[in-house]
N, CA and C atoms of all chains as a GROMACS GRO file, in nm:
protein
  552
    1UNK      N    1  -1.640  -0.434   0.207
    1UNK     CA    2  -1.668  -0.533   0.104
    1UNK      C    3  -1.769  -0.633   0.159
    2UNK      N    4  -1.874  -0.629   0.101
    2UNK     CA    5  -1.980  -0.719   0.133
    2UNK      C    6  -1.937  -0.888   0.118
    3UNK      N    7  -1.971  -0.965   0.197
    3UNK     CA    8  -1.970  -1.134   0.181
    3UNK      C    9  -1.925  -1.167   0.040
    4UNK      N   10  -2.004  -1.147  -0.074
    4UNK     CA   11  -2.059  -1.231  -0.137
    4UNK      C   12  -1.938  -1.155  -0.274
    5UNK      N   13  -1.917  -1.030  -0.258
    5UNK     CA   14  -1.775  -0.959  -0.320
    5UNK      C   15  -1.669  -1.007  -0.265
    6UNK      N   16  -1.645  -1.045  -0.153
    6UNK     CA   17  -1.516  -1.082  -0.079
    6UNK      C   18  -1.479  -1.226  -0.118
    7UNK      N   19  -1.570  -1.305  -0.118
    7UNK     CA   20  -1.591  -1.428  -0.176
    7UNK      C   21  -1.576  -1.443  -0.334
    8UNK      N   22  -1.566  -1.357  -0.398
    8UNK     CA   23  -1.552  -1.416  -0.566
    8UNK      C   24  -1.395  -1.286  -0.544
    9UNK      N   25  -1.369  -1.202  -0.522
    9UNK     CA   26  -1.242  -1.183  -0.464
    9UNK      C   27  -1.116  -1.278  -0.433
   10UNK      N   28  -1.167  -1.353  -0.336
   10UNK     CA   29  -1.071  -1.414  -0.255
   10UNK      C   30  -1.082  -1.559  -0.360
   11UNK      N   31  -1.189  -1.629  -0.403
   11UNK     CA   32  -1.169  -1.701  -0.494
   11UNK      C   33  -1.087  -1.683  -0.627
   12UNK      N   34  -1.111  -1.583  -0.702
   12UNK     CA   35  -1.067  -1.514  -0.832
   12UNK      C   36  -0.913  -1.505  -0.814
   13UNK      N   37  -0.891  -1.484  -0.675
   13UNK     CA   38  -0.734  -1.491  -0.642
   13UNK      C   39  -0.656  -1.633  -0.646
   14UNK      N   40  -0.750  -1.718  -0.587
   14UNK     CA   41  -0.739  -1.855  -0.573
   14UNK      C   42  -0.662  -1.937  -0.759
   15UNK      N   43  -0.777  -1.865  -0.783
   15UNK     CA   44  -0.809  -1.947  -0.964
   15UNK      C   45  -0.658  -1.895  -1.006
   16UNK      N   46  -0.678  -1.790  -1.044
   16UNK     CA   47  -0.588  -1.682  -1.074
   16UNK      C   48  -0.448  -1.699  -1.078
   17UNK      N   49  -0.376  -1.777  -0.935
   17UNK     CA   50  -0.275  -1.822  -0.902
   17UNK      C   51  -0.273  -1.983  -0.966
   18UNK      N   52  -0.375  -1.994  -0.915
   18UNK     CA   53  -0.343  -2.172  -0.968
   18UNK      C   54  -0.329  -2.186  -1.154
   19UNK      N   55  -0.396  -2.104  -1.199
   19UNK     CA   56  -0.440  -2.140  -1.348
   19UNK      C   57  -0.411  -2.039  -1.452
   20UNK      N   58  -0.338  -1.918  -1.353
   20UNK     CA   59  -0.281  -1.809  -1.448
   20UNK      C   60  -0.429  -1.700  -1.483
   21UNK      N   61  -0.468  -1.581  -1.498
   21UNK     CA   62  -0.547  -1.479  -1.527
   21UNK      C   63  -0.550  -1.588  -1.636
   22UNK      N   64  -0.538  -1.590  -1.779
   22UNK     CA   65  -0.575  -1.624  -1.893
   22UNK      C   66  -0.608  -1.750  -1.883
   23UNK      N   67  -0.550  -1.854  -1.789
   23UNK     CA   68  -0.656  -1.995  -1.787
   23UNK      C   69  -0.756  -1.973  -1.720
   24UNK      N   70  -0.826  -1.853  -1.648
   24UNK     CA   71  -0.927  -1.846  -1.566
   24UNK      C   72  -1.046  -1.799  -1.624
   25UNK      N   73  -1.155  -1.935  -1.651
   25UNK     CA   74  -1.287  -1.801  -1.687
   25UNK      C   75  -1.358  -1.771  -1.598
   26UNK      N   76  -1.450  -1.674  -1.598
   26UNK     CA   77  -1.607  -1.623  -1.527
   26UNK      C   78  -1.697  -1.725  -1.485
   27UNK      N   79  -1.697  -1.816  -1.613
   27UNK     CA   80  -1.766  -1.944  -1.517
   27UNK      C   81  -1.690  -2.042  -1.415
   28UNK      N   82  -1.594  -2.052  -1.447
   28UNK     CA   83  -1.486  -2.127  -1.356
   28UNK      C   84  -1.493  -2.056  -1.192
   29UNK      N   85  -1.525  -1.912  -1.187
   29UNK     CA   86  -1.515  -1.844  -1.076
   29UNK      C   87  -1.630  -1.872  -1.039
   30UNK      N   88  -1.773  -1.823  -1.131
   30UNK     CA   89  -1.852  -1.831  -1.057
   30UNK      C   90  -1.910  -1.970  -0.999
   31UNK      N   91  -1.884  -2.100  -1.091
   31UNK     CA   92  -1.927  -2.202  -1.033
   31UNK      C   93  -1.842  -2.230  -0.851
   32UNK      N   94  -1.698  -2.172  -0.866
   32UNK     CA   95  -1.604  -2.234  -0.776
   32UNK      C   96  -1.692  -2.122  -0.682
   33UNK      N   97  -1.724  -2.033  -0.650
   33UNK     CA   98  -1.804  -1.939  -0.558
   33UNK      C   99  -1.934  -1.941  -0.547
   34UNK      N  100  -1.991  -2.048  -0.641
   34UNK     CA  101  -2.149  -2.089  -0.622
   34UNK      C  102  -2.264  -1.978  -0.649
   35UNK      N  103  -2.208  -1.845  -0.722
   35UNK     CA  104  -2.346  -1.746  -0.776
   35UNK      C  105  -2.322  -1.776  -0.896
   36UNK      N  106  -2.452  -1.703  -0.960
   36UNK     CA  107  -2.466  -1.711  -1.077
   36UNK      C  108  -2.383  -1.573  -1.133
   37UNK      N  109  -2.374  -1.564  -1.265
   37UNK     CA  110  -2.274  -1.475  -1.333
   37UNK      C  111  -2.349  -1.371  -1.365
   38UNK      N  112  -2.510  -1.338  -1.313
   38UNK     CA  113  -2.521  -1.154  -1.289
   38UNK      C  114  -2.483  -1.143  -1.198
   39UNK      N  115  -2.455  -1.243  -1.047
   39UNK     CA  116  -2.441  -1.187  -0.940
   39UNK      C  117  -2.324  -1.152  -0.941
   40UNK      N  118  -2.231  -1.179  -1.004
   40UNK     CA  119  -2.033  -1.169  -1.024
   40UNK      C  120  -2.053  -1.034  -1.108
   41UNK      N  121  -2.142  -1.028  -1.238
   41UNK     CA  122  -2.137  -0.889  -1.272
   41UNK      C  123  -2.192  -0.785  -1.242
   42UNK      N  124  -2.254  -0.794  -1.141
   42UNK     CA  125  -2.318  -0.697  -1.058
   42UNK      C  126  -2.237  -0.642  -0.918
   43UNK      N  127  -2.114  -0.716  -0.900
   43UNK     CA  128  -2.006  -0.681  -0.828
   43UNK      C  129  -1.861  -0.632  -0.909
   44UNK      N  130  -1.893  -0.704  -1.017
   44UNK     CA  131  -1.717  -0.665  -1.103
   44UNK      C  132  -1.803  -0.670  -1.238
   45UNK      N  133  -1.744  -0.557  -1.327
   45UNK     CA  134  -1.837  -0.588  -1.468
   45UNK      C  135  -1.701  -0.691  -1.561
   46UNK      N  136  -1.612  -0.746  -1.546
   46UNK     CA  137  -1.532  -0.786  -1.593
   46UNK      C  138  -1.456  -0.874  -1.553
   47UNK      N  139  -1.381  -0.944  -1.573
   47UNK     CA  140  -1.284  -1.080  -1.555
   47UNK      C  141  -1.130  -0.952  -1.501
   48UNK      N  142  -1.134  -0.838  -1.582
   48UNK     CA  143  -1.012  -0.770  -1.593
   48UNK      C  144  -1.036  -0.686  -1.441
   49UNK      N  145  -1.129  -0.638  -1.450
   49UNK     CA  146  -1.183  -0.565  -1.347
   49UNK      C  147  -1.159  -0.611  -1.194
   50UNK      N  148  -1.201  -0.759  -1.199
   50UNK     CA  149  -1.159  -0.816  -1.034
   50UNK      C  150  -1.022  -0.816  -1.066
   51UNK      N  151  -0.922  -0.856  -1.153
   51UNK     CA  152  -0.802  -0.857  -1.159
   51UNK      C  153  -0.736  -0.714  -1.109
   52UNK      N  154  -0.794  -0.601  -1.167
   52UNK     CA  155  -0.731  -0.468  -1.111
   52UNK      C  156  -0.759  -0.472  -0.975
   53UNK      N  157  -0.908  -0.456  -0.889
   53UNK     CA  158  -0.957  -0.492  -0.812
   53UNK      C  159  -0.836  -0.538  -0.690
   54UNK      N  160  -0.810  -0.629  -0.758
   54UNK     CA  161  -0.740  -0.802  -0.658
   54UNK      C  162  -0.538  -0.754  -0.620
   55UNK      N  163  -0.515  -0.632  -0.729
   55UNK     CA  164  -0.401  -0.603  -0.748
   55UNK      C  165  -0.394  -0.480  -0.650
   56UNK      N  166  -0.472  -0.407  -0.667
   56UNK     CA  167  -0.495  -0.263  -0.574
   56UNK      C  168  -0.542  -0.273  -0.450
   57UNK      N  169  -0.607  -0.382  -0.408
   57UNK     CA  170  -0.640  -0.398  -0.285
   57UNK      C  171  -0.532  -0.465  -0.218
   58UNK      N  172  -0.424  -0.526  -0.303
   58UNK     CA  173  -0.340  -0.596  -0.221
   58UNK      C  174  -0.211  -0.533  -0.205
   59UNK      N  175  -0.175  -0.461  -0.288
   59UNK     CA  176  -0.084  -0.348  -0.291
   59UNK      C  177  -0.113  -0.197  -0.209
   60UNK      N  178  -0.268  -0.235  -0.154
   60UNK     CA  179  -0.264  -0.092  -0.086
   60UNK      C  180  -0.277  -0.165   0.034
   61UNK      N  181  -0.259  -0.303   0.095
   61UNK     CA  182  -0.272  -0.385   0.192
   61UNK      C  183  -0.094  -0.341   0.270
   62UNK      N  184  -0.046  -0.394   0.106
   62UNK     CA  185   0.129  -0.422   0.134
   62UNK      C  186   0.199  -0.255   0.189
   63UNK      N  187   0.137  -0.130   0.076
   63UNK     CA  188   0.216  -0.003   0.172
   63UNK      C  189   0.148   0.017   0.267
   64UNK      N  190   0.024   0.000   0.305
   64UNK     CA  191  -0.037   0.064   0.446
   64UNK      C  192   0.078   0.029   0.559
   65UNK      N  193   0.069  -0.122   0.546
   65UNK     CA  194   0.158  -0.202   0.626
   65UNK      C  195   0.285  -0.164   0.647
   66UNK      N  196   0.363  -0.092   0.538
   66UNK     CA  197   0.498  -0.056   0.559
   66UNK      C  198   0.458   0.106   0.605
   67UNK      N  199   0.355   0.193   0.581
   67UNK     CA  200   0.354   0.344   0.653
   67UNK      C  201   0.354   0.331   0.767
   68UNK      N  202   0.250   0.183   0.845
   68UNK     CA  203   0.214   0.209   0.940
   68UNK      C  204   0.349   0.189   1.039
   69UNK      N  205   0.418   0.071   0.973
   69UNK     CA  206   0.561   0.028   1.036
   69UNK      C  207   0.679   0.114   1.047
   70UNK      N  208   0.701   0.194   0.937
   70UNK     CA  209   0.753   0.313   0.919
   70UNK      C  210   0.763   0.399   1.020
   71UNK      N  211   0.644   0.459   1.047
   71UNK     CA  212   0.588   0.561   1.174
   71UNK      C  213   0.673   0.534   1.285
   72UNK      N  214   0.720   0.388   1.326
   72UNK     CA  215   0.761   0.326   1.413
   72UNK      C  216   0.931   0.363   1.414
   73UNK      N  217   0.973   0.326   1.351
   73UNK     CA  218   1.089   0.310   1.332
   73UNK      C  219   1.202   0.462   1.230
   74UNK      N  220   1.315   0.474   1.325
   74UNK     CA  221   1.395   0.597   1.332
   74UNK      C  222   1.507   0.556   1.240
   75UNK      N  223   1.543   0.471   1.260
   75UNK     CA  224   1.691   0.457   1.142
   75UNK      C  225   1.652   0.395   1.033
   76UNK      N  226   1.697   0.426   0.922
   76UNK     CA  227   1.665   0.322   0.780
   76UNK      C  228   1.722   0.219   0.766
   77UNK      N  229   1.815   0.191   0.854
   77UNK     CA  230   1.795   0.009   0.879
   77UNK      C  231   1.720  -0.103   0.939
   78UNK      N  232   1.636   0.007   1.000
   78UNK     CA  233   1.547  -0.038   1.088
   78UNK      C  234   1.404  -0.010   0.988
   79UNK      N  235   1.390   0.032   0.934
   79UNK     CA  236   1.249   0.074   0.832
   79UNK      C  237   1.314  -0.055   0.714
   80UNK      N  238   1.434  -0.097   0.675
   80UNK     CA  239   1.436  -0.189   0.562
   80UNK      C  240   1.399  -0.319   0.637
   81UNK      N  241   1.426  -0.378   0.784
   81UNK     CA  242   1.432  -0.498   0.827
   81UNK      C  243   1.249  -0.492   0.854
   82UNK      N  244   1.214  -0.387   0.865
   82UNK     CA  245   1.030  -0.378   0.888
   82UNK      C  246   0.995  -0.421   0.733
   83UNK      N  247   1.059  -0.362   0.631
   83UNK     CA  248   1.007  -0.409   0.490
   83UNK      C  249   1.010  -0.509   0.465
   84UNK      N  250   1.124  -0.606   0.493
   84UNK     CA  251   1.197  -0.735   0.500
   84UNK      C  252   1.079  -0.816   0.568
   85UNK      N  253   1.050  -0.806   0.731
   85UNK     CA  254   0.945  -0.859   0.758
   85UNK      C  255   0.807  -0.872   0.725
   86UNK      N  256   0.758  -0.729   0.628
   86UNK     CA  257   0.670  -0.724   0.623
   86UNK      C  258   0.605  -0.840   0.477
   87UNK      N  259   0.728  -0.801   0.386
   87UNK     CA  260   0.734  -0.884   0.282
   87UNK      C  261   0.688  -1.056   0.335
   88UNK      N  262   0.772  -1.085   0.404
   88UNK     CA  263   0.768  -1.245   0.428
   88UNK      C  264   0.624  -1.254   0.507
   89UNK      N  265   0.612  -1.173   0.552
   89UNK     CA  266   0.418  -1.193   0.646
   89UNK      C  267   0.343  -1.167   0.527
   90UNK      N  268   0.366  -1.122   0.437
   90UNK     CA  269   0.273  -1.082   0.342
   90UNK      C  270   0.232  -1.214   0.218
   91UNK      N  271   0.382  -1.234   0.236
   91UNK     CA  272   0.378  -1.422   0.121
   91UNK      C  273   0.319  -1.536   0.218
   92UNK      N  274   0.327  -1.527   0.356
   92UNK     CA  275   0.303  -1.653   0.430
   92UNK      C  276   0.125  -1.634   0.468
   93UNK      N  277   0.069  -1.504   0.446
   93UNK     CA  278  -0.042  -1.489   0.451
   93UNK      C  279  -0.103  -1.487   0.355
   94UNK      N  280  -0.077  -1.437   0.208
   94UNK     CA  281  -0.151  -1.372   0.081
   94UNK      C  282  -0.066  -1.413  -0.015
   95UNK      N  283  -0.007  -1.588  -0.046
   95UNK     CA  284   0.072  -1.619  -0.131
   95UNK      C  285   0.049  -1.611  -0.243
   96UNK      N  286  -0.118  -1.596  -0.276
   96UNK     CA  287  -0.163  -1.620  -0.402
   96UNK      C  288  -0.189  -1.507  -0.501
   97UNK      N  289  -0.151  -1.403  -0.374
   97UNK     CA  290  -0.176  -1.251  -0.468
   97UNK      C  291  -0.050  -1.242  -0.510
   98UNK      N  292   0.107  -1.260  -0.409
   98UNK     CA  293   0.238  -1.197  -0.438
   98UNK      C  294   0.215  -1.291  -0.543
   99UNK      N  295   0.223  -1.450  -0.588
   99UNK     CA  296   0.226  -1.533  -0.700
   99UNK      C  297   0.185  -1.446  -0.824
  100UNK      N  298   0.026  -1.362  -0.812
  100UNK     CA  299  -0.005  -1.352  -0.929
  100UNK      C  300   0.043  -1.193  -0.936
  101UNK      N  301   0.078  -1.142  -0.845
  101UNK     CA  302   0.165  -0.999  -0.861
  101UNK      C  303   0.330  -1.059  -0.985
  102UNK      N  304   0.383  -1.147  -0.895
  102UNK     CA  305   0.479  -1.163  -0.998
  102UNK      C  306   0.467  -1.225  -1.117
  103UNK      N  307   0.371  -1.340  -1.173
  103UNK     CA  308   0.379  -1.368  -1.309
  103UNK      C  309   0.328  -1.327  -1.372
  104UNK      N  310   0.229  -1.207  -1.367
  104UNK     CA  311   0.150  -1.116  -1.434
  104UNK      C  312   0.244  -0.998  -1.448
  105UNK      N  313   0.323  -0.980  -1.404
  105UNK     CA  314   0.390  -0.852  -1.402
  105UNK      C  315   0.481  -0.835  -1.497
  106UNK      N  316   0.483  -0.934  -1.642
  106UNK     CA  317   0.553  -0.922  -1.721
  106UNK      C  318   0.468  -0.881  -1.879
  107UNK      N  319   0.521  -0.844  -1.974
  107UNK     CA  320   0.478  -0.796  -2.123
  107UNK      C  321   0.463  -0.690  -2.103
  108UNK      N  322   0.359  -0.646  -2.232
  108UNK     CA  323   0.285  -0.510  -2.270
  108UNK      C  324   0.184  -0.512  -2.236
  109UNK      N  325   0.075  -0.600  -2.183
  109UNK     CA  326  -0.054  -0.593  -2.205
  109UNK      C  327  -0.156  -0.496  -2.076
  110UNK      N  328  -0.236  -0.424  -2.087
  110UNK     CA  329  -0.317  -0.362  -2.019
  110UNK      C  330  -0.292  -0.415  -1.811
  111UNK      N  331  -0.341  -0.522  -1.852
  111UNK     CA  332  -0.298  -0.622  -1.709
  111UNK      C  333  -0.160  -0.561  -1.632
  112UNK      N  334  -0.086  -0.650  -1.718
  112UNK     CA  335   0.123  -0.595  -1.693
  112UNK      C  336   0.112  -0.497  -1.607
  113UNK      N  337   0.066  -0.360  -1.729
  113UNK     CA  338   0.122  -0.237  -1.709
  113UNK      C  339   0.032  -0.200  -1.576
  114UNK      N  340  -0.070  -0.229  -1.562
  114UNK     CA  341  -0.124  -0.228  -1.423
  114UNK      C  342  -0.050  -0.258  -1.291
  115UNK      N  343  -0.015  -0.401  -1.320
  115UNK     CA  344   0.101  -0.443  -1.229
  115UNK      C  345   0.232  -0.397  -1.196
  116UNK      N  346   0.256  -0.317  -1.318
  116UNK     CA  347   0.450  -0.294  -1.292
  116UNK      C  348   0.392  -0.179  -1.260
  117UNK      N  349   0.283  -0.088  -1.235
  117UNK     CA  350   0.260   0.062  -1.208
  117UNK      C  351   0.256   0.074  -1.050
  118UNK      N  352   0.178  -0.094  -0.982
  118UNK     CA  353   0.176  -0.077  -0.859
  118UNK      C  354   0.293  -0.097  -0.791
  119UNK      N  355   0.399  -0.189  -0.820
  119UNK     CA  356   0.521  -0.277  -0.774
  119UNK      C  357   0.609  -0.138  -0.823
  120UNK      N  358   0.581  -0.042  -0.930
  120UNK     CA  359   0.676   0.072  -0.926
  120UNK      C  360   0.682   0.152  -0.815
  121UNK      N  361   0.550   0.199  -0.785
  121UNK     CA  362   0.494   0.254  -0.648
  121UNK      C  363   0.595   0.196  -0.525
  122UNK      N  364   0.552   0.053  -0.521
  122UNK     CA  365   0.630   0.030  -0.387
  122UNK      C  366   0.766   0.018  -0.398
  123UNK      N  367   0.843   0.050  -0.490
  123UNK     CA  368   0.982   0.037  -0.513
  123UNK      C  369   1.014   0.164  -0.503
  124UNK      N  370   0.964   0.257  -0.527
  124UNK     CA  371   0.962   0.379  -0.484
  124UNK      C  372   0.975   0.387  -0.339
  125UNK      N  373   0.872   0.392  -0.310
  125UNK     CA  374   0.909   0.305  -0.098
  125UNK      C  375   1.025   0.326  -0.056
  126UNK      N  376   1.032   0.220  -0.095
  126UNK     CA  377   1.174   0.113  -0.068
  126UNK      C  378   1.304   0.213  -0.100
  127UNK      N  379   1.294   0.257  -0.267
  127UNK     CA  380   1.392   0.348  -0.268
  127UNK      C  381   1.404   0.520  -0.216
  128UNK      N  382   1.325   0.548  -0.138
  128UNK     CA  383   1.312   0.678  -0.103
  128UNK      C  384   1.366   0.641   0.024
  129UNK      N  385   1.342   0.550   0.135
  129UNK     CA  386   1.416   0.506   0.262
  129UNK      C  387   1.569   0.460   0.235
  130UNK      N  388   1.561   0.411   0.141
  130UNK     CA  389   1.698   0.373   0.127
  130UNK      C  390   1.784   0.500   0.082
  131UNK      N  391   1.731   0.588   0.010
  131UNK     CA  392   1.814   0.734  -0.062
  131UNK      C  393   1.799   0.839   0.120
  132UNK      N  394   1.699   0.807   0.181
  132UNK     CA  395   1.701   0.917   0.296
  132UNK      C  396   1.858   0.846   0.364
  133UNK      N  397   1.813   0.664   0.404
  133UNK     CA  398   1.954   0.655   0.467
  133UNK      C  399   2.101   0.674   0.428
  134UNK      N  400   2.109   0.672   0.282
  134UNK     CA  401   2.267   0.728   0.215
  134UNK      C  402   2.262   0.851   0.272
  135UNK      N  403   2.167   0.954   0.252
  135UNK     CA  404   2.177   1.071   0.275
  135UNK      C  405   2.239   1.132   0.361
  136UNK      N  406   2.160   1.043   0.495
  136UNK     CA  407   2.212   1.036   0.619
  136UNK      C  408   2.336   1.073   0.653
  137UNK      N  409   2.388   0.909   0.608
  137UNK     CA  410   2.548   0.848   0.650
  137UNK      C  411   2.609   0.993   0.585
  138UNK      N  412   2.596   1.021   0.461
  138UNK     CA  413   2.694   1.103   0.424
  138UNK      C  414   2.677   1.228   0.503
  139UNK      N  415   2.610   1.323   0.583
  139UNK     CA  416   2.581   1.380   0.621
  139UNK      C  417   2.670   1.406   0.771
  140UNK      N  418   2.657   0.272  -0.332
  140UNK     CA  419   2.537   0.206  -0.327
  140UNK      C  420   2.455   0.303  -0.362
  141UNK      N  421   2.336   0.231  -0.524
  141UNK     CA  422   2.257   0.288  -0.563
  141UNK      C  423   2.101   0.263  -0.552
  142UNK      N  424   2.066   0.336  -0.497
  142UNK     CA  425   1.912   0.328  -0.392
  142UNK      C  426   1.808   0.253  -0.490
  143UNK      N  427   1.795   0.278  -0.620
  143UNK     CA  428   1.730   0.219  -0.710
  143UNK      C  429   1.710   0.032  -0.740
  144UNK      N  430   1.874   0.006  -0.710
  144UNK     CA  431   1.911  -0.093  -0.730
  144UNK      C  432   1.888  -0.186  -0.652
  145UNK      N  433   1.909  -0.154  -0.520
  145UNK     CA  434   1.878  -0.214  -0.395
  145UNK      C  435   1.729  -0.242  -0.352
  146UNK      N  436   1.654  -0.128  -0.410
  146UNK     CA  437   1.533  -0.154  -0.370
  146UNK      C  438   1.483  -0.269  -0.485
  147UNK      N  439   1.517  -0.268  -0.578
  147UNK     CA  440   1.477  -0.399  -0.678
  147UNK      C  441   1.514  -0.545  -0.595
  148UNK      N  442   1.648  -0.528  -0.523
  148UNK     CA  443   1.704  -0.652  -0.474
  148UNK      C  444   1.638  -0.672  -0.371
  149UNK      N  445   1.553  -0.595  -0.311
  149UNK     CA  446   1.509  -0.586  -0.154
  149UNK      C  447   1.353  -0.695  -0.236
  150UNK      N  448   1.290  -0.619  -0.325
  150UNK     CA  449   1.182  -0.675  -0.417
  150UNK      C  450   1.241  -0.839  -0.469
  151UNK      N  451   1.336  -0.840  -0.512
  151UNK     CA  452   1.385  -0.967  -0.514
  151UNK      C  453   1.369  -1.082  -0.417
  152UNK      N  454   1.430  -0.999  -0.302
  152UNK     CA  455   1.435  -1.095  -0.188
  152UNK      C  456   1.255  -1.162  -0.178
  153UNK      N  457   1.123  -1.087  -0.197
  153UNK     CA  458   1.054  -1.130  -0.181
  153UNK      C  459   0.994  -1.255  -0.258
  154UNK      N  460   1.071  -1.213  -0.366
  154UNK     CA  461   1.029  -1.295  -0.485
  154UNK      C  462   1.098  -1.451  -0.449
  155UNK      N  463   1.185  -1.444  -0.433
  155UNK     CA  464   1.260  -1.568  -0.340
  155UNK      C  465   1.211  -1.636  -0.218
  156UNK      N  466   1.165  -1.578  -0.175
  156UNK     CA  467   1.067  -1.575  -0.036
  156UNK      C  468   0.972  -1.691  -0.063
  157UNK      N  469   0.896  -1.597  -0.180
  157UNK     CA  470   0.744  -1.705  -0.237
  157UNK      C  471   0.812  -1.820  -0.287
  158UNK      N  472   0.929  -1.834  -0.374
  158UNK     CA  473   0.975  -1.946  -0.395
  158UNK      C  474   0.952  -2.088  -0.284
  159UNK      N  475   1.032  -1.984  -0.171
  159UNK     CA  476   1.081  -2.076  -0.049
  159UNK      C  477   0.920  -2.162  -0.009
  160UNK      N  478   0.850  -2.050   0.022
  160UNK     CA  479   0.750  -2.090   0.071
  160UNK      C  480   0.675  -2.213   0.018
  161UNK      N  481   0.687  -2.201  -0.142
  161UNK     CA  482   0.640  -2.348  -0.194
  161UNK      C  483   0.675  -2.420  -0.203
  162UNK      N  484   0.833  -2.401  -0.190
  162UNK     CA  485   0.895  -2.576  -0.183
  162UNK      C  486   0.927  -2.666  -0.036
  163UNK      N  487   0.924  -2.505   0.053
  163UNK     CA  488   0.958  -2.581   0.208
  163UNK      C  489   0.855  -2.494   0.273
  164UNK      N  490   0.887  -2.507   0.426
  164UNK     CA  491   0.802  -2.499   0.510
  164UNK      C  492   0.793  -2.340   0.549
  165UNK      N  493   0.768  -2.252   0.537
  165UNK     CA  494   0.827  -2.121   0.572
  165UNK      C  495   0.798  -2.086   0.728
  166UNK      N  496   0.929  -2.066   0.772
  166UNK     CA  497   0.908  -2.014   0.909
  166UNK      C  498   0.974  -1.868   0.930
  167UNK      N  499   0.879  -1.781   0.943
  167UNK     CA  500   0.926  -1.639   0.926
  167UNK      C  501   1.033  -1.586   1.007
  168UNK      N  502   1.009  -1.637   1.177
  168UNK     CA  503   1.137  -1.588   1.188
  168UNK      C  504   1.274  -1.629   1.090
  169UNK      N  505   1.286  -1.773   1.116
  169UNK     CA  506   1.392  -1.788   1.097
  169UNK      C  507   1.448  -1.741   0.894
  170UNK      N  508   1.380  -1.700   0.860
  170UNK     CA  509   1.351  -1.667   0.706
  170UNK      C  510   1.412  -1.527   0.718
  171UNK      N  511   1.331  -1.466   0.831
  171UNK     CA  512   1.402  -1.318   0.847
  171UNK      C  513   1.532  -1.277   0.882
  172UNK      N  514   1.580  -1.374   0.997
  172UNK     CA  515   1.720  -1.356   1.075
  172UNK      C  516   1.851  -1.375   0.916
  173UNK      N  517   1.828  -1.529   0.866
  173UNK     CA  518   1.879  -1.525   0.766
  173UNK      C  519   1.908  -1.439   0.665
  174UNK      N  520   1.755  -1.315   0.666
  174UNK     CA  521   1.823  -1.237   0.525
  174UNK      C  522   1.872  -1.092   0.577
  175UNK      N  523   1.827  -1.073   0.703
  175UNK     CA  524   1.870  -0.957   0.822
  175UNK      C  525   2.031  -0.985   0.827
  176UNK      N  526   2.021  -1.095   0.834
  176UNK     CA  527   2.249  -1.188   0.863
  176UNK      C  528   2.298  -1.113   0.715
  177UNK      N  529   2.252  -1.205   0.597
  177UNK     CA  530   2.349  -1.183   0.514
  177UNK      C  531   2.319  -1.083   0.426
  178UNK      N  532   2.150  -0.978   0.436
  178UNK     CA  533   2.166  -0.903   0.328
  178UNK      C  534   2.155  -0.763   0.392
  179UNK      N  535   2.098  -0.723   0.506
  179UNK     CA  536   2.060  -0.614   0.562
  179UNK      C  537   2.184  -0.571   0.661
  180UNK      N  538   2.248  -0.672   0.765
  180UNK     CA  539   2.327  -0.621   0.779
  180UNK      C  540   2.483  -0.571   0.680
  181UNK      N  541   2.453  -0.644   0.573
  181UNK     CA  542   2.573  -0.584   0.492
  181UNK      C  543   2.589  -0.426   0.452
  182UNK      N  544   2.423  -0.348   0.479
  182UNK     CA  545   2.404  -0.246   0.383
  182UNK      C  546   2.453  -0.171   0.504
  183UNK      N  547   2.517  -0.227   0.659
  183UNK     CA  548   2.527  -0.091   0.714
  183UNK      C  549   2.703  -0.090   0.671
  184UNK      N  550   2.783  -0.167   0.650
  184UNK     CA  551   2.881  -0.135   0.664
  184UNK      C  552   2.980  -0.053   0.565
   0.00000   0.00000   0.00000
C-alpha cells in the first residue's frame, strides 16, 4: 500500500469510528488527509469501497494473527487463550477498526452483510478449535 | 458445551474488551489473566 492509500485508509478509519460510516463524507476524508478528491478516487472509487477495503484488511490482519499463533500451540486451550490475547492486542492497537467492525455489523444493508460475512469467518475459527477440543476430550 | 455458542461468547469477550478500553486504562496483561481466571479456565473443567 502506497503512502498516500495508507493515509486516507488509516484516516477513513479514524472518521469512520468517530462519526459512524454514514456521518462520514469524501470531503471530510479528503480535507482531514489533505488530497484532493481525484486523488482519493483514484485509490478507492467509493466512500463504500474504502469501507470494504478497511474491513478486509483488518479481518485478514485479525486471522493471519490467530493461523500464525495457532501453528504454535498443541492443546485447544492453549489456541483459545492465543485468541483471547490476540483479541485484546488487536483492540489496544486497531481500536477504531474493532469499534467500526462492531457498530456496523448490524441491519440489512450492503455494508452489514459485508461485516457479519467477515466476523462469520472468524467465528468459524474460533468454533472449529473449540469443536476439535470437545472432540478431543471425548475421545 | 456447544462450540457455536462459545465462540460467539469468546467474540463477546472482545466486544467488552473495546468497552474497557474506552472507559479505563487497558493493560493487556492484566485484562488477559482476568478472562484466562474466570472464562477460559472454566472451559477445561
Amino acid at each position: 500500500m502506497n503512502r498516500t492509500k495508507r493515509k486516507i485508509f488509516e484516516t477513513s478509519m479514524r472518521l469512520f469510528a468517530e462519526k459512524g460510516y454514514d456521518g462520514t463524507s469524501i470531503e471530510e476524508i479528503t480535507s482531514a488527509v489533505g488530497v484532493a478528491k481525484g486523488t482519493l478516487y483514484y485509490h478507492f472509487s467509493s466512500k463504500e469501497e474504502i469501507f470494504n477495503f478497511l474491513i478486509e484488511e483488518g479481518m485478514k490482519l485479525l486471522k493471519n494473527s490467530i493461523n500464525i499463533k495457532m501453528q504454535a500451540q498443541k492443546k485447544y486451550i492453549d489456541k483459545l487463550r492465543a485468541i483471547i490475547l490476540i483479541q485484546i492486542k488487536i483492540i489496544s492497537k486497531y481500536e477504531n477498526f474493532m469499534e467500526i467492525v462492531f457498530s456496523e455489523c448490524w441491519g440489512n444493508s450492503t455494508r452489514s452483510m459485508t461485516c457479519q460475512k467477515y466476523v462469520n469467518e472468524y467465528l468459524n475459527i474460533i468454533k472449529n478449535i473449540l469443536q476439535e477440543g470437545m472432540d478431543k476430550r471425548r475421545t | 458445551m456447544d462450540a457455536e455458542i462459545l465462540a460467539t461468547e469468546i467474540y463477546g469477550i472482545a466486544c467488552s474488551n473495546l468497552y474497557y478500553k474506552k472507559t479505563k486504562e487497558l493493560v493487556i496483561e492484566k485484562l488477559y489473566k482476568e478472562i484466562d481466571r474466570n472464562f477460559i479456565q472454566s472451559l477445561k473443567k
